[in-house]
MDAnalysis code that builds the backbone (N, CA, C; Angstrom):
import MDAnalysis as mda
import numpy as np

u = mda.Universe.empty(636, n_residues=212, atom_resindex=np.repeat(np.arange(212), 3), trajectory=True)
u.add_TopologyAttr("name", ["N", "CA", "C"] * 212)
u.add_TopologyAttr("resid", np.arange(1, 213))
u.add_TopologyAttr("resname", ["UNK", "UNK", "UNK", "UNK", "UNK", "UNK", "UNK", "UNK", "UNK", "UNK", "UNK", "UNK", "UNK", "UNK", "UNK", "UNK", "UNK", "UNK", "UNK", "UNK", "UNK", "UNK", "UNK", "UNK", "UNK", "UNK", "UNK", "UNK", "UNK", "UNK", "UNK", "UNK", "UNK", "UNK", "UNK", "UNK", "UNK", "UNK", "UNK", "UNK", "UNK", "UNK", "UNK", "UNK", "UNK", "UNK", "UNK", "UNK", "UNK", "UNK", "UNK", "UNK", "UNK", "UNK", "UNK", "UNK", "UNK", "UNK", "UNK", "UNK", "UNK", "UNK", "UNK", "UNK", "UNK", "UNK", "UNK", "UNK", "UNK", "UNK", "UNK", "UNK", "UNK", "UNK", "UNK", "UNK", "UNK", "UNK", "UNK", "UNK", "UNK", "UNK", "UNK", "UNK", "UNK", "UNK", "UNK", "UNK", "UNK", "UNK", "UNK", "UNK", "UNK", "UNK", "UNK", "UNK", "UNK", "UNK", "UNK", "UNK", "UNK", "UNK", "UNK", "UNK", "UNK", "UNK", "UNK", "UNK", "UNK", "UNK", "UNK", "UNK", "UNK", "UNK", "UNK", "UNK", "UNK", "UNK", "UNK", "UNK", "UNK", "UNK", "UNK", "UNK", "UNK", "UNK", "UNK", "UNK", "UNK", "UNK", "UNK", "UNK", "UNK", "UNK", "UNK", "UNK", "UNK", "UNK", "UNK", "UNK", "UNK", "UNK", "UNK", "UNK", "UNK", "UNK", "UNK", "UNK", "UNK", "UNK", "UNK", "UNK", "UNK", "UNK", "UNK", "UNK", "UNK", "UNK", "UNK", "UNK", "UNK", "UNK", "UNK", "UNK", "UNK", "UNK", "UNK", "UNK", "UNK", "UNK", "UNK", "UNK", "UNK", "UNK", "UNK", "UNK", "UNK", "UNK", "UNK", "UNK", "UNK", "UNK", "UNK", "UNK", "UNK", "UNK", "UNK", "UNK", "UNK", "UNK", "UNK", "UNK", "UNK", "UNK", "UNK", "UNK", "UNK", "UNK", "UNK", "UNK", "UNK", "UNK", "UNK", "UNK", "UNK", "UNK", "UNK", "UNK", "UNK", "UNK", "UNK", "UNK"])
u.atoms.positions = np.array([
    [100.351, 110.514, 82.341],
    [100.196, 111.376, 81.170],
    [101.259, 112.473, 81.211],
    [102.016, 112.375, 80.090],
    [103.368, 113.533, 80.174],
    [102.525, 115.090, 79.740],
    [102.929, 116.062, 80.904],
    [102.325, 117.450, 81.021],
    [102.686, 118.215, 79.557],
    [101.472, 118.482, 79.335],
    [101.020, 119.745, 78.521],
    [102.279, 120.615, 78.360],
    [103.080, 121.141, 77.368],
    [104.227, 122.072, 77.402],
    [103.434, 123.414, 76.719],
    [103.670, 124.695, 77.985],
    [103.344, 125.585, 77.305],
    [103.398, 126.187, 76.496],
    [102.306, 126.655, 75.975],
    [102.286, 127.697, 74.296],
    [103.216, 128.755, 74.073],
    [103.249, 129.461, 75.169],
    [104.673, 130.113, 75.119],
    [106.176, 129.936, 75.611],
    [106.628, 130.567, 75.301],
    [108.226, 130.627, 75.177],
    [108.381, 130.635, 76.633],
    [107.779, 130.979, 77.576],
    [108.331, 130.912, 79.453],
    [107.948, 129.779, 79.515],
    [108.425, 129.125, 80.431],
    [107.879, 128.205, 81.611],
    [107.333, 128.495, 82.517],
    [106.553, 127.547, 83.751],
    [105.846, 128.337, 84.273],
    [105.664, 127.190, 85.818],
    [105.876, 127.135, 87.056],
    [105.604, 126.483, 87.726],
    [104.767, 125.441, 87.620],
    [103.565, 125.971, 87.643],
    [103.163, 124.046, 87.541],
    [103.005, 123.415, 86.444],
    [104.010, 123.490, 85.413],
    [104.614, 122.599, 83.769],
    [105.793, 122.009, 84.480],
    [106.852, 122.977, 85.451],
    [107.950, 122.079, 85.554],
    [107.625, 121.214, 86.840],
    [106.444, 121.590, 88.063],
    [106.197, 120.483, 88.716],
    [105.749, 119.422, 88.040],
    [105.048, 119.559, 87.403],
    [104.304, 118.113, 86.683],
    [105.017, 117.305, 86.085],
    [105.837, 117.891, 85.254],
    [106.941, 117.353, 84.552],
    [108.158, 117.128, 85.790],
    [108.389, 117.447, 86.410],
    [109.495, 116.487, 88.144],
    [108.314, 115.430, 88.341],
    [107.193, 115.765, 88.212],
    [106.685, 114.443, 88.922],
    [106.493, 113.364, 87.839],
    [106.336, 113.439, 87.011],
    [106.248, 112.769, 85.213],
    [107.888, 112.181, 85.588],
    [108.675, 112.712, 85.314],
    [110.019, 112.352, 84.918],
    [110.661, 111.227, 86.666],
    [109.906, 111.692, 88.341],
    [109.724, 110.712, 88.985],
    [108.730, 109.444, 89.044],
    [107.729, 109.699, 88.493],
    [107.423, 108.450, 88.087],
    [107.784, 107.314, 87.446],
    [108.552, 107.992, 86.138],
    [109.324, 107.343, 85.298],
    [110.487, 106.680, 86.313],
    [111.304, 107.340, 87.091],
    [112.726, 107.217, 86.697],
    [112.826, 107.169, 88.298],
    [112.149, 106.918, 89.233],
    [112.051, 107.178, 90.568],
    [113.241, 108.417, 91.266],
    [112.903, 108.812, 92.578],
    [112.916, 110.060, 93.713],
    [114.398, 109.617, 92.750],
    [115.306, 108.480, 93.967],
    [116.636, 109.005, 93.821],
    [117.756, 109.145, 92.881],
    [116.929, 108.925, 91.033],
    [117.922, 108.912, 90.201],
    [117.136, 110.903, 89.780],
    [116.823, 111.274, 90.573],
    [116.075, 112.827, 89.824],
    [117.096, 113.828, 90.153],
    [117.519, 114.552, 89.242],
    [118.133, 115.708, 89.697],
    [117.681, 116.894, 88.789],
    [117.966, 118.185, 88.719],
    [117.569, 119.287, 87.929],
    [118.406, 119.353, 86.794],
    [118.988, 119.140, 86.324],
    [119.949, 118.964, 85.154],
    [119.065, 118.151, 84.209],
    [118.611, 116.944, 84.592],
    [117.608, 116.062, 83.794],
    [116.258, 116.796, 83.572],
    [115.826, 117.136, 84.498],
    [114.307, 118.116, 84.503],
    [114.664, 119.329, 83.532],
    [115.698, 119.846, 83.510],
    [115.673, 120.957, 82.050],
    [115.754, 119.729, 80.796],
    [116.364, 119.202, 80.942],
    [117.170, 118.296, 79.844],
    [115.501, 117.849, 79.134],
    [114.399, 117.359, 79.879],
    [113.319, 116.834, 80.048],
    [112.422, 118.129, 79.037],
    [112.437, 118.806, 79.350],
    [112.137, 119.737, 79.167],
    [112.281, 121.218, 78.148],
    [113.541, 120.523, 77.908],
    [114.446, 121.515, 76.563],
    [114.730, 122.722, 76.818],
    [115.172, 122.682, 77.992],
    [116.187, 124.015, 78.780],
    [116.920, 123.962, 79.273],
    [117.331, 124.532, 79.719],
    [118.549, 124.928, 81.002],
    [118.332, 124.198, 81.995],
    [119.564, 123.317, 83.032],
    [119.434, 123.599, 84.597],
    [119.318, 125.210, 84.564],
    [119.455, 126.207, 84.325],
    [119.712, 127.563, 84.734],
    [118.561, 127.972, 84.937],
    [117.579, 128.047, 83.733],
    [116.465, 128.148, 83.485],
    [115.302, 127.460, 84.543],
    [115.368, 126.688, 84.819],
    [114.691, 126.343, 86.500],
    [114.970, 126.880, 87.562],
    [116.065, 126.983, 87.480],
    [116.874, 127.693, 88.492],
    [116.181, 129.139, 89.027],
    [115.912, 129.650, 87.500],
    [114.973, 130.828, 88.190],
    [113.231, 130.708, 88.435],
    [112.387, 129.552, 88.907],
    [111.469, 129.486, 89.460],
    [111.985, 129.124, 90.830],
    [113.041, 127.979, 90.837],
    [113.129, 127.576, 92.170],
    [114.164, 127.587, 92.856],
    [114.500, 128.225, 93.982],
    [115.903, 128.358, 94.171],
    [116.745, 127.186, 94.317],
    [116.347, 126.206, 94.650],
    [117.211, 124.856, 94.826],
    [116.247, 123.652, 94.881],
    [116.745, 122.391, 94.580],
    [115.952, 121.691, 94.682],
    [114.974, 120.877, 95.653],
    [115.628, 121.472, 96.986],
    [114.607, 121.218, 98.089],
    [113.527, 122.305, 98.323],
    [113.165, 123.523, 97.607],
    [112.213, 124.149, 96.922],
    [111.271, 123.644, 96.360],
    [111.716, 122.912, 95.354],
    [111.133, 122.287, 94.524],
    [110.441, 120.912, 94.891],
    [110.833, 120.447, 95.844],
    [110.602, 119.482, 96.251],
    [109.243, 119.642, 97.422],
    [109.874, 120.881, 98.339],
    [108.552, 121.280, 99.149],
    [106.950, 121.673, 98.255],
    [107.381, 122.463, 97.401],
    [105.927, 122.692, 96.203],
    [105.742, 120.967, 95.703],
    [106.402, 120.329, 95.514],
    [106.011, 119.189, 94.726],
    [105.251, 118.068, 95.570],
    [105.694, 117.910, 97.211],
    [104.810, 117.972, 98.304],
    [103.501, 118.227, 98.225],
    [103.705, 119.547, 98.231],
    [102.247, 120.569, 98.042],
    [101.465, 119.699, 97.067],
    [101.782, 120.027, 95.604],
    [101.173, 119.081, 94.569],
    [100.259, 117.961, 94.886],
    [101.104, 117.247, 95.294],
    [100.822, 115.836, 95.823],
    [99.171, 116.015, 96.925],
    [99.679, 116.665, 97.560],
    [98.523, 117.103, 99.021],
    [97.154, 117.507, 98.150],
    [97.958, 118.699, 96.889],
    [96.431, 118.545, 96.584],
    [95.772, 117.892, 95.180],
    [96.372, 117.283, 95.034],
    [95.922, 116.199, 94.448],
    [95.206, 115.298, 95.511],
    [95.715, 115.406, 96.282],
    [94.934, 113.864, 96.753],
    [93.375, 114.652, 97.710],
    [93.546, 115.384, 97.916],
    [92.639, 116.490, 99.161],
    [91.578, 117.488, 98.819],
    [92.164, 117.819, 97.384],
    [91.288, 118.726, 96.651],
    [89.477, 118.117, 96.402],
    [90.132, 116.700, 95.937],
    [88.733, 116.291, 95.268],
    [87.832, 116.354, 96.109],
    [86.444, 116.772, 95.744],
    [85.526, 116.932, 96.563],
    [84.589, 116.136, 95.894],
    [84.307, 114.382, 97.160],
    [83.464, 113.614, 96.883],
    [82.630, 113.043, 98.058],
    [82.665, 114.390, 99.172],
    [82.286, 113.764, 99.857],
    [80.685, 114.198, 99.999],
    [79.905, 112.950, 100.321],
    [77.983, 113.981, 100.725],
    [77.844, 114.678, 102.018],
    [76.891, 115.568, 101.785],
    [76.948, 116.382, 102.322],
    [76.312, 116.164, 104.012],
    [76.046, 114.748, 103.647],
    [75.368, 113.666, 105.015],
    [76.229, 113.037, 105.628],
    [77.597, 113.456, 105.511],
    [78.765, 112.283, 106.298],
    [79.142, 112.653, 107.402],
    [79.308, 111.815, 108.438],
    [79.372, 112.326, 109.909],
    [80.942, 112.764, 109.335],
    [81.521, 113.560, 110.642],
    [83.150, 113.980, 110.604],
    [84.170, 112.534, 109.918],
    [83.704, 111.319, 111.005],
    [84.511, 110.391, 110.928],
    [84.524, 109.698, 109.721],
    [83.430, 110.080, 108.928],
    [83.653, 109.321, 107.465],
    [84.183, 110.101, 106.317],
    [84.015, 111.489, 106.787],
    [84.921, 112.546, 106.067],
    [85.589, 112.075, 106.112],
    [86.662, 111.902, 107.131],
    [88.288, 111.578, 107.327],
    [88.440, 110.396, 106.902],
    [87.412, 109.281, 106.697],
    [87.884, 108.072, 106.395],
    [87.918, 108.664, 104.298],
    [87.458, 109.488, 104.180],
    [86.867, 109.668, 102.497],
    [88.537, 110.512, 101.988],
    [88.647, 111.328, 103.326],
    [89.781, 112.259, 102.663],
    [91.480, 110.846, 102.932],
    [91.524, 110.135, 103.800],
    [92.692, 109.140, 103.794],
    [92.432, 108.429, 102.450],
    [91.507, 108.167, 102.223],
    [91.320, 106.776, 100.768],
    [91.712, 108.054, 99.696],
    [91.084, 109.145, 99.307],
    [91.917, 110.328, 98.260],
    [92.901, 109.691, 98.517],
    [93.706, 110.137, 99.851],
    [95.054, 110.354, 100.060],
    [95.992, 108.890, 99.328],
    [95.205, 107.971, 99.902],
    [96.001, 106.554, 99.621],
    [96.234, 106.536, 97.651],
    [94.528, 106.858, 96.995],
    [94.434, 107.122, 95.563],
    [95.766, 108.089, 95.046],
    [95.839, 108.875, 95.664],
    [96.843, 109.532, 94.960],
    [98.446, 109.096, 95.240],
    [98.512, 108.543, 96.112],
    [100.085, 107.967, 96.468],
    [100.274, 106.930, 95.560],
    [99.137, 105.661, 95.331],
    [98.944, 104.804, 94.453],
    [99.580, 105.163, 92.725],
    [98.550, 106.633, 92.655],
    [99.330, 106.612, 91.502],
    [101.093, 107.344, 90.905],
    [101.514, 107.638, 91.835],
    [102.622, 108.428, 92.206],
    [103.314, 108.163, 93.168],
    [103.854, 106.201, 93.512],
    [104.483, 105.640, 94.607],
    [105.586, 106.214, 94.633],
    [106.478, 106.452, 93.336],
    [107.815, 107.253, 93.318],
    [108.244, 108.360, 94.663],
    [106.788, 109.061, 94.723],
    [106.870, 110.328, 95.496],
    [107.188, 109.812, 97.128],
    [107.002, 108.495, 97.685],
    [106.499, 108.437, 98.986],
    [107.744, 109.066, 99.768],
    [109.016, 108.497, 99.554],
    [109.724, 109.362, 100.526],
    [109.733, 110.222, 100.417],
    [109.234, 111.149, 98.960],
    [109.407, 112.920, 99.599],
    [108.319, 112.932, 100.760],
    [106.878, 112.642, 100.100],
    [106.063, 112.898, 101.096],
    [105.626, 112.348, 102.612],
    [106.891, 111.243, 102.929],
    [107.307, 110.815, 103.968],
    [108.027, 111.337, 104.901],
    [108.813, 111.978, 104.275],
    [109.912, 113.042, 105.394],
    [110.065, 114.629, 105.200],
    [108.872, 114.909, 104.071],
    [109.042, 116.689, 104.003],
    [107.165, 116.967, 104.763],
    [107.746, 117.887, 106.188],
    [106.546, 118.326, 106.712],
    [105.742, 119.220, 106.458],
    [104.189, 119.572, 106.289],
    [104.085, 120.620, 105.583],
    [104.379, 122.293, 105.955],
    [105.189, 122.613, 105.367],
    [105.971, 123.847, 105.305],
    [105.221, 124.797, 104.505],
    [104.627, 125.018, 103.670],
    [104.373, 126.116, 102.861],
    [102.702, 126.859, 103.100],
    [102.524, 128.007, 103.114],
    [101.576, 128.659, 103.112],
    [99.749, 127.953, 102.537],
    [100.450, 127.477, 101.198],
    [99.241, 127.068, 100.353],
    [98.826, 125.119, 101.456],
    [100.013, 124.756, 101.873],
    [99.352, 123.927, 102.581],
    [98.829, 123.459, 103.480],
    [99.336, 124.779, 104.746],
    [98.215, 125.160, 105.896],
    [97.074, 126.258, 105.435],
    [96.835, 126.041, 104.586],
    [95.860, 126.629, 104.232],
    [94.754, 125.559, 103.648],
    [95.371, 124.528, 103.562],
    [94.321, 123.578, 102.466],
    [93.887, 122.689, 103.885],
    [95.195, 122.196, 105.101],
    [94.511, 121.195, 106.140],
    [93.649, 122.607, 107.016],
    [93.587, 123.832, 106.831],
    [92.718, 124.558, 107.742],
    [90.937, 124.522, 107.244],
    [91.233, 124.094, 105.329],
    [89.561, 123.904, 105.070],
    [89.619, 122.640, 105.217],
    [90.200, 121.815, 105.577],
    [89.688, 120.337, 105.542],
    [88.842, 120.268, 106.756],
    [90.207, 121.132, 108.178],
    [89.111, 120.638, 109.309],
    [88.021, 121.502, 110.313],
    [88.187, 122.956, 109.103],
    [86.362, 123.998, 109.237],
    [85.775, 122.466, 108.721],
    [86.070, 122.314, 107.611],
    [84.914, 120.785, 107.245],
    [84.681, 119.813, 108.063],
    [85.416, 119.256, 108.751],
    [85.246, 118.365, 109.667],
    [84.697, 118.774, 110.381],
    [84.950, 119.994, 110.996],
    [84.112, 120.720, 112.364],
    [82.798, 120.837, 112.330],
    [82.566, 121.413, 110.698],
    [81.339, 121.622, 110.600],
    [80.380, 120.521, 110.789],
    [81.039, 119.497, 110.666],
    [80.214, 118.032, 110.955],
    [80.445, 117.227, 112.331],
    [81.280, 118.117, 112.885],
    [80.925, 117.411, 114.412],
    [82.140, 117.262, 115.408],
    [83.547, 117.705, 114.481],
    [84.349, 117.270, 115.065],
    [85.217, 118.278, 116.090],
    [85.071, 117.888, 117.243],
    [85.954, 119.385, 118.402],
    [87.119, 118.859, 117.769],
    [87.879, 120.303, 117.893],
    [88.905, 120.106, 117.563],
    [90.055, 120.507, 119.075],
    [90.790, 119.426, 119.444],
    [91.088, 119.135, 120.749],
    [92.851, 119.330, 120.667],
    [93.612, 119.638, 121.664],
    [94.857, 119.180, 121.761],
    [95.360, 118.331, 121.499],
    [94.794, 117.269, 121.424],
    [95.250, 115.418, 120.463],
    [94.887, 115.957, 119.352],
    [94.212, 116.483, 118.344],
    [93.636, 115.943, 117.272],
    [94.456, 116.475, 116.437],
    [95.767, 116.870, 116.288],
    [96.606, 117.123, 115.314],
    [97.451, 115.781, 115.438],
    [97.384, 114.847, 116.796],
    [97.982, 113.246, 116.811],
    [97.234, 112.468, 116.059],
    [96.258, 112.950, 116.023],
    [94.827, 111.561, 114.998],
    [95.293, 112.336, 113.993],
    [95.820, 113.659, 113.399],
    [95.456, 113.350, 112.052],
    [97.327, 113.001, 111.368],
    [98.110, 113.039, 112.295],
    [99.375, 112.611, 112.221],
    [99.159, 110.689, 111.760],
    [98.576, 110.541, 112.889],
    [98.021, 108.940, 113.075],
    [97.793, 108.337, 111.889],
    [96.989, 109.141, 111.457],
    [95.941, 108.840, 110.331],
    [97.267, 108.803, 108.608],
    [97.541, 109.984, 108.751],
    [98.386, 110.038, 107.882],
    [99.699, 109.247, 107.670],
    [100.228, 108.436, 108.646],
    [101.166, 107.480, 109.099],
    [100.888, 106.616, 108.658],
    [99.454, 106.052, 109.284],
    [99.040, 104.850, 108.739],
    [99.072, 104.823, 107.566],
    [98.470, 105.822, 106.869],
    [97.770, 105.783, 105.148],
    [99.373, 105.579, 104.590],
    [100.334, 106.529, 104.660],
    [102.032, 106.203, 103.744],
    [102.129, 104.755, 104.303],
    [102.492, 104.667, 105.318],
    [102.648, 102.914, 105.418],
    [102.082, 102.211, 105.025],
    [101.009, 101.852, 104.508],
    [100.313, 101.307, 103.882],
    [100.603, 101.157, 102.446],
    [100.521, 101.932, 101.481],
    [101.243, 102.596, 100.527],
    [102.242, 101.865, 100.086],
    [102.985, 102.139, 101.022],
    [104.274, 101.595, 100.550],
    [104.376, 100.048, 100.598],
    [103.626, 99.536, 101.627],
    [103.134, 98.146, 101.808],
    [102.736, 97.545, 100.058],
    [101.924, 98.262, 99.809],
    [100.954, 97.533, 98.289],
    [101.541, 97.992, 97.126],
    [102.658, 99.552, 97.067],
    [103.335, 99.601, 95.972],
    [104.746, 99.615, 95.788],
    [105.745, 99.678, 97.024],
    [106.967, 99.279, 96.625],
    [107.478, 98.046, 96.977],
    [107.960, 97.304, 95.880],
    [108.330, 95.937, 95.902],
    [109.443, 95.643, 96.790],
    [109.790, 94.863, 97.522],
    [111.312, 94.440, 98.643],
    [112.484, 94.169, 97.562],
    [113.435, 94.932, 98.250],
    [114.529, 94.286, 97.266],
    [115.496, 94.067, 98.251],
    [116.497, 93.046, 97.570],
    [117.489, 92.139, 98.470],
    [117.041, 91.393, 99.303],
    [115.997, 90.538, 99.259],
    [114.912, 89.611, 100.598],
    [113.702, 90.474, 100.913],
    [113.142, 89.888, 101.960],
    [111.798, 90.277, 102.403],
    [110.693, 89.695, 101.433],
    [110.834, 88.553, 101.105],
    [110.334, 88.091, 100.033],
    [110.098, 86.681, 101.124],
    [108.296, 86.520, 101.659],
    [108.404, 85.235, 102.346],
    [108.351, 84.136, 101.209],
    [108.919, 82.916, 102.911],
    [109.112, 81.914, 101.698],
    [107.488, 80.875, 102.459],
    [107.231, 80.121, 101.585],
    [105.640, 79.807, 101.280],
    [106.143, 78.478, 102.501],
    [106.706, 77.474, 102.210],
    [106.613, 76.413, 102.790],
    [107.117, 75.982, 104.076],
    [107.815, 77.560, 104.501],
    [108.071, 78.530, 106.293],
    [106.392, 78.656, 106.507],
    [106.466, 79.156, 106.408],
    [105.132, 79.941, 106.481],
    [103.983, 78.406, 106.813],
    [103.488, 77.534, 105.763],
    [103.176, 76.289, 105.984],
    [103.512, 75.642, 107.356],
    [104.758, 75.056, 107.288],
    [105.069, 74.358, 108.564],
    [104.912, 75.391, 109.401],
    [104.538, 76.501, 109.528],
    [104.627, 77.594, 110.990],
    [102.846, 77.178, 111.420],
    [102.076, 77.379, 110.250],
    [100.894, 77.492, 110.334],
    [100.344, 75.973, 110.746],
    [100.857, 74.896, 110.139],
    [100.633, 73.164, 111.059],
    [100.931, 73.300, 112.090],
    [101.909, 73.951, 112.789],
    [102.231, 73.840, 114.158],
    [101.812, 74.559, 115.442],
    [101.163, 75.686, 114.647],
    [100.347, 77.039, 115.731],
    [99.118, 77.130, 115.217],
    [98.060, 76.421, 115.835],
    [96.993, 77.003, 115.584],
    [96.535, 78.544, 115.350],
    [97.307, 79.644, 116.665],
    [96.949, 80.687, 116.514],
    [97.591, 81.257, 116.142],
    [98.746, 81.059, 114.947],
    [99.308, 81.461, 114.146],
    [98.873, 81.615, 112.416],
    [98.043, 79.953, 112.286],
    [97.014, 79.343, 111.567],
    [96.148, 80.770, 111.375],
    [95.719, 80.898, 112.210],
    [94.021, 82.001, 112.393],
    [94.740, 83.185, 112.002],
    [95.517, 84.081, 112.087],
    [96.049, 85.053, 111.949],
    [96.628, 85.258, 110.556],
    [97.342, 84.082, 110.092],
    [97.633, 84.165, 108.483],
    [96.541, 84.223, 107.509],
    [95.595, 82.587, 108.152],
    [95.102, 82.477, 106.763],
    [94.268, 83.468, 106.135],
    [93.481, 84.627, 106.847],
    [92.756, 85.308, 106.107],
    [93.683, 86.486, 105.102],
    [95.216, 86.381, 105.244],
    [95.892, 86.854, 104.221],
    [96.140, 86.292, 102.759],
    [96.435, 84.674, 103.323],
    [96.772, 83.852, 102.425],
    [95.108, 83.497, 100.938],
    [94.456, 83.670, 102.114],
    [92.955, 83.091, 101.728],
    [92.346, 84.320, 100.703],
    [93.526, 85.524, 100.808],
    [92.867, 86.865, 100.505],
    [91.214, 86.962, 100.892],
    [91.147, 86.775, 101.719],
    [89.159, 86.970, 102.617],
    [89.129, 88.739, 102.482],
    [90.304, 89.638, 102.595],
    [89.547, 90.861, 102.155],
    [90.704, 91.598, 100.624],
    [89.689, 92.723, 100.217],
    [90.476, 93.289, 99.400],
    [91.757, 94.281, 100.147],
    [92.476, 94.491, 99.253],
    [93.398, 96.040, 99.577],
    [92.578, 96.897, 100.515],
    [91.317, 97.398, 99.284],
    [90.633, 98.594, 100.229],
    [90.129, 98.416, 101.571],
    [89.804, 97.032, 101.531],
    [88.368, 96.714, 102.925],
    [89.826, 96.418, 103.754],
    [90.886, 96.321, 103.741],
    [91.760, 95.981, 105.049],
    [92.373, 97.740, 105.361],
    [92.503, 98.742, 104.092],
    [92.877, 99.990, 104.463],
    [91.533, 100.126, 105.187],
    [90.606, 100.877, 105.070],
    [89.108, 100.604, 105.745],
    [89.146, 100.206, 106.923],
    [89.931, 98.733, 107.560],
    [89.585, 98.525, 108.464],
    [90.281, 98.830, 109.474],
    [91.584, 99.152, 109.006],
    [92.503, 99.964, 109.892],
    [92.251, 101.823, 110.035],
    [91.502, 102.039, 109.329],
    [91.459, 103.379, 109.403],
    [90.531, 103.492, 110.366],
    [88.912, 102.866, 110.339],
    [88.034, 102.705, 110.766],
    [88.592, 102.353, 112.505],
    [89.488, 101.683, 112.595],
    [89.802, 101.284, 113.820],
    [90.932, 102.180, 114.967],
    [91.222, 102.982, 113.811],
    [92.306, 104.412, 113.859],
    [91.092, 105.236, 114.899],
    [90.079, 105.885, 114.034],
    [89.591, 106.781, 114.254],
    [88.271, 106.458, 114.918],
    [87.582, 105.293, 115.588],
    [86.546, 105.123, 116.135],
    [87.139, 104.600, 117.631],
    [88.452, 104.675, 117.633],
    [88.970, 104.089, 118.834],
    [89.683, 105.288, 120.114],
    [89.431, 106.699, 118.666],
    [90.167, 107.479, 118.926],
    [89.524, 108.465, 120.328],
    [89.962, 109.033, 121.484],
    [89.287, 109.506, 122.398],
    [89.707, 111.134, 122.757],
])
């Protein structure tokens, strides 16, 4: 949905994030520059220029965005042990990458840097705590872990291979006549035996119940 343009004559931070992320959806990360985002917009590069000083600014808030979009929603009951919190807040997380695959390499290689977003993983894990979870010298690796897994994944189910990586079916066949335990390992892909979600699920589930 292309963002709401404000009633007045300013602009205003989160019209021109929405609209960078509108105009990356469209047009993906590496054809985006700020020249197009005024252009988008019916202003100036200049005119952005004075919310954000450069575009890796813009890019760290648009991060942010993203985080809370996916983190904000609050669906979880109020009966969920820690570990199903975290399994509730990765599936957000995956929901919102889903709809905004464009974004993954920002939110693949920009760490969180800004105020508003150690502030948002500090209520996630009072929440977690409050349900059970010590919070230990590893447990900034589980939630690294966790978050690794979930972008890889991601990118698994929404960006398409280009130039190869495209298997070929009747490799794959003769591999599977000839290895039984090669056989067992494919077919429940081929066979689709689970959905998208129940295989994110089962890797997460296996993330964090394994975790010590």
């Amino acid at each position: 949905m292309k963002p709401q343009k404000p009633t007045k004559d300013t602009l205003n931070k989160n019209y021109i994030l929405n609209t960078a992320l509108d105009l990356i959806d469209k047009d993906t990360l590496s054809k985006f520059n700020m020249r197009k985002l005024g252009k988008e917009m019916g202003v100036s590069q200049m005119a952005v220029y004075r919310y954000f000083d450069s575009q890796g600014a813009l890019f760290d808030d648009l991060v942010e965005l993203i985080w809370k979009k996916a983190l904000l929603i609050k669906t979880n009951s109020p009966k969920n042990t820690w570990q199903e919190q975290l399994m509730n807040s990765m599936a957000q997380l995956r929901q919102a990458l889903l709809k905004h695959p464009n974004v993954l390499p920002l939110i693949s290689t920009h760490p969180l840097v800004t105020q508003t977003q150690f502030a948002l993983i500090e209520d996630i894990l009072n929440g977690l705590k409050t349900k059970g979870l010590e919070i230990q010298p590893t447990t900034v690796f589980l939630i690294n872990s966790l978050t690794a897994y979930t972008l890889g994944f991601v990118w698994t189910e929404a960006i398409e291979p280009k130039n190869g990586g495209k298997p070929d079916l009747q490799v794959l066949e003769n591999i599977q006549k000839k290895s039984d335990i090669l056989n067992l390992l494919l077919s429940p892909l081929q066979d689709k035996k689970f959905t998208s979600d129940e295989q994110f699920q089962l890797g997460i589930k296996a993330l964090i119940n394994g975790w010590k």
